[in-house]
C-alpha atoms as an extended CHARMM CRD file, in Angstrom:
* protein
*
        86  EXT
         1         1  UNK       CA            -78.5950000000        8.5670000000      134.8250000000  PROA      1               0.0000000000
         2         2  UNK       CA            -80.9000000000       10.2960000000      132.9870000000  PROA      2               0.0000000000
         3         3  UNK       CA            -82.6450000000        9.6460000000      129.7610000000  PROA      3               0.0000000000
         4         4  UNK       CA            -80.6620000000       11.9990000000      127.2260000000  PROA      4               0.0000000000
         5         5  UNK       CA            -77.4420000000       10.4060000000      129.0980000000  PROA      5               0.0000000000
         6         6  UNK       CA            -78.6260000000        6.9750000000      128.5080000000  PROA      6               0.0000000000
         7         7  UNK       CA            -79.5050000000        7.7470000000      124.7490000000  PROA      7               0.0000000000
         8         8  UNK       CA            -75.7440000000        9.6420000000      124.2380000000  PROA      8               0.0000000000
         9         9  UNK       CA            -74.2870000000        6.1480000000      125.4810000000  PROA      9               0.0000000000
        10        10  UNK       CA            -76.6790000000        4.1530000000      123.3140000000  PROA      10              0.0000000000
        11        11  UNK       CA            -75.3500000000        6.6650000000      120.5830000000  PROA      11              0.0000000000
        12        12  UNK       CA            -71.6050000000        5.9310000000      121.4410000000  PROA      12              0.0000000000
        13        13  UNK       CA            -72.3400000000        1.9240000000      121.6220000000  PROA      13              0.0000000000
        14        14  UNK       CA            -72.4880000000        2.3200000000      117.7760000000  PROA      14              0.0000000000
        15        15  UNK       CA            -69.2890000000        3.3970000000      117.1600000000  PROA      15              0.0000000000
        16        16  UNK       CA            -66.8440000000        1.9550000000      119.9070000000  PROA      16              0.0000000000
        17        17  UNK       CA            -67.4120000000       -1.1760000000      122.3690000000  PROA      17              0.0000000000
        18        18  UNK       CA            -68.2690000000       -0.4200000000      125.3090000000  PROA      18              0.0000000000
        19        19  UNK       CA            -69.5000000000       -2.0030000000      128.9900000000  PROA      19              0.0000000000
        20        20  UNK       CA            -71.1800000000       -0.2110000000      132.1530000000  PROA      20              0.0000000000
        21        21  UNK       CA            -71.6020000000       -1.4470000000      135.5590000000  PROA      21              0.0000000000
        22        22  UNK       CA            -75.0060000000       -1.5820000000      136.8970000000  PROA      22              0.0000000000
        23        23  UNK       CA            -76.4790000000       -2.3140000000      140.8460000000  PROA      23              0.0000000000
        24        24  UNK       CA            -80.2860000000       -2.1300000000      139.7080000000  PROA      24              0.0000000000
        25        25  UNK       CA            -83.0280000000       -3.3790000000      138.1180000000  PROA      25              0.0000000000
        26        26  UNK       CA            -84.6610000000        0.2290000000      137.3090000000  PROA      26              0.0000000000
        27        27  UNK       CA            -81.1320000000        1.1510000000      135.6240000000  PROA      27              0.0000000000
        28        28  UNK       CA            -80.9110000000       -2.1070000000      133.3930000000  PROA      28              0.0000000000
        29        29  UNK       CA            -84.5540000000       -1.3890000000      132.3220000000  PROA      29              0.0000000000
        30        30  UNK       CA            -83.3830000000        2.1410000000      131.5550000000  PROA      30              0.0000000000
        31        31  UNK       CA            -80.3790000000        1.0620000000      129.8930000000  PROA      31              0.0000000000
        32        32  UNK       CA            -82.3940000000       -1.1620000000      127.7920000000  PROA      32              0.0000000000
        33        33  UNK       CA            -84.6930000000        1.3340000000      126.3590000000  PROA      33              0.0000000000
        34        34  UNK       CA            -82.0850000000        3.4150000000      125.5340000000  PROA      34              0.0000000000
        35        35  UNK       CA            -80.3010000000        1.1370000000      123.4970000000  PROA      35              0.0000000000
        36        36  UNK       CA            -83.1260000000       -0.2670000000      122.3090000000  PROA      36              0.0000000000
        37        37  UNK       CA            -84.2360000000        3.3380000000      120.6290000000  PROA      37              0.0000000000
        38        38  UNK       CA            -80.9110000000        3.7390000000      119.3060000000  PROA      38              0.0000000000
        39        39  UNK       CA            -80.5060000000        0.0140000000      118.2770000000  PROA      39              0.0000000000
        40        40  UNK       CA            -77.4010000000       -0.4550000000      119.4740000000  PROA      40              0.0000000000
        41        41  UNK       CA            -75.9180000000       -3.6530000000      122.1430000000  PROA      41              0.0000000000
        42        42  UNK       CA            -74.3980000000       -2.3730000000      125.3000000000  PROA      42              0.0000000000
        43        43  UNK       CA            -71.8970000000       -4.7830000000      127.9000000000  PROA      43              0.0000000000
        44        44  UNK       CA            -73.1030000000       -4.4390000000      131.2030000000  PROA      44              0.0000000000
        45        45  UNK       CA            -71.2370000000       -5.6600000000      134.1770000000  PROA      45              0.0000000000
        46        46  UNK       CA            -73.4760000000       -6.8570000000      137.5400000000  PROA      46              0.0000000000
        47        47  UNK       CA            -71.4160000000       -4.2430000000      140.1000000000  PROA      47              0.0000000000
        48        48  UNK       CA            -71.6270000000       -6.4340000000      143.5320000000  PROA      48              0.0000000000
        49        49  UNK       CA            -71.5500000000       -4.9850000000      146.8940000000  PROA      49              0.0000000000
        50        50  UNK       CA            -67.9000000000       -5.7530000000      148.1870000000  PROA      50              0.0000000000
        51        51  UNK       CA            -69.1910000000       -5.4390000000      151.4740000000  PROA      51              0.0000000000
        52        52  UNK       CA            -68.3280000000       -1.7540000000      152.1280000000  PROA      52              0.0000000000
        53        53  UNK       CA            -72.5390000000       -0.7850000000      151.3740000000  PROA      53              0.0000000000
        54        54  UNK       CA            -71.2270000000        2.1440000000      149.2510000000  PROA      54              0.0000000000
        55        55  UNK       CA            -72.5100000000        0.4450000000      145.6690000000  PROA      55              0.0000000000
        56        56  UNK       CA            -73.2540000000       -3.0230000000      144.2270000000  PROA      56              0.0000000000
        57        57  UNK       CA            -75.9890000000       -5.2540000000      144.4110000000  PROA      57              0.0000000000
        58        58  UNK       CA            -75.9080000000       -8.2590000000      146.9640000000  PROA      58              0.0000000000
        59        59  UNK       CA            -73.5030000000      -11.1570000000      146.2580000000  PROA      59              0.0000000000
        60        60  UNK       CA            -75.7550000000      -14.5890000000      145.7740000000  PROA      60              0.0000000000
        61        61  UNK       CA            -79.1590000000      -14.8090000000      144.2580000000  PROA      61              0.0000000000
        62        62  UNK       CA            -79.5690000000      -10.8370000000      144.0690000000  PROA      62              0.0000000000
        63        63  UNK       CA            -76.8440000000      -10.7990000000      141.9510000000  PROA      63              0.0000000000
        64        64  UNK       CA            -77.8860000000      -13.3410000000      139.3050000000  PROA      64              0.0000000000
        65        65  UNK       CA            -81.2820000000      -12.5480000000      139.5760000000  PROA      65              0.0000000000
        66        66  UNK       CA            -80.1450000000       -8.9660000000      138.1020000000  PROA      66              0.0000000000
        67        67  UNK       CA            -78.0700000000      -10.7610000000      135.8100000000  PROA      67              0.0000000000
        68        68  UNK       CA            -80.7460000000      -12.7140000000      134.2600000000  PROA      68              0.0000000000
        69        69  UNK       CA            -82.9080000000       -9.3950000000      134.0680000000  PROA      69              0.0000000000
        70        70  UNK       CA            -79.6960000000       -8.3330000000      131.6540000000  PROA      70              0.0000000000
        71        71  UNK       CA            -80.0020000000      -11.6250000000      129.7710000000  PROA      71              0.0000000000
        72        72  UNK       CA            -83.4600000000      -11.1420000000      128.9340000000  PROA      72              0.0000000000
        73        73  UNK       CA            -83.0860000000       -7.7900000000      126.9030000000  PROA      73              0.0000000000
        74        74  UNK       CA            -81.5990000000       -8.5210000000      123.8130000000  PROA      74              0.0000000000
        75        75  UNK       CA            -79.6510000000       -4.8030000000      123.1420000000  PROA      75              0.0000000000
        76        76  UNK       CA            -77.3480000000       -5.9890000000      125.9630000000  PROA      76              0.0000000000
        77        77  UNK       CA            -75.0920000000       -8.1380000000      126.6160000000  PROA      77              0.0000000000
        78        78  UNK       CA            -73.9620000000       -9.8550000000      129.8830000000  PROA      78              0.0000000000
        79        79  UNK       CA            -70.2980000000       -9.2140000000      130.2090000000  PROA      79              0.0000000000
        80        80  UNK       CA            -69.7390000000      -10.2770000000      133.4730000000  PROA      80              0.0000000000
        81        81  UNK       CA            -69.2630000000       -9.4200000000      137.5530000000  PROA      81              0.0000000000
        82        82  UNK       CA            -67.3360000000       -6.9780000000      139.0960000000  PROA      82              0.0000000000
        83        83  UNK       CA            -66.5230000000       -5.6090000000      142.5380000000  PROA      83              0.0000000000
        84        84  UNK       CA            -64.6830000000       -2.6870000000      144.1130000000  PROA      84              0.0000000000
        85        85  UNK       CA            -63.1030000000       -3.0570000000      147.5910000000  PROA      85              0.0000000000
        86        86  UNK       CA            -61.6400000000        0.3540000000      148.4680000000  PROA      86              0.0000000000
């Protein structure tokens, strides 16, 4: 997602809750900074791969590693796991 996308969610964390589903490191950091500028808290939800390879980070340590990347940025806020088995 790009930056001006990330900043218009930041933007709409402010006036509604809301939570996203991330897979990556790069997009939590990105995610971060965003909200950060803005100073607003986004959820995030750890998306794990369901086994299907189409999206989702590893189940097991790749998945809590990622969550504890969430953990450490304080404009977000762990909301939990999620996957998708379609």
């Amino acid at each position: 997602m790009g930056k001006s996308k990330l900043l218009r969610l930041a933007s709409l964390a402010k006036q509604a809750t809301l939570s996203v589903c991330v897979d990556d490191e790069q997009n939590v950091k990105n995610l971060a900074e965003a909200a950060r500028t803005i100073r607003s808290n986004i959820g995030v939800i750890i998306e794990i791969n369901a086994g299907q390879d189409r999206c989702g980070v590893e189940p097991g340590a790749p998945a809590v590693n990622l969550a504890k990347v969430v953990r450490n940025h304080p404009n977000l806020t762990l909301k939990g796991f999620q996957a998708y088995q379609g």
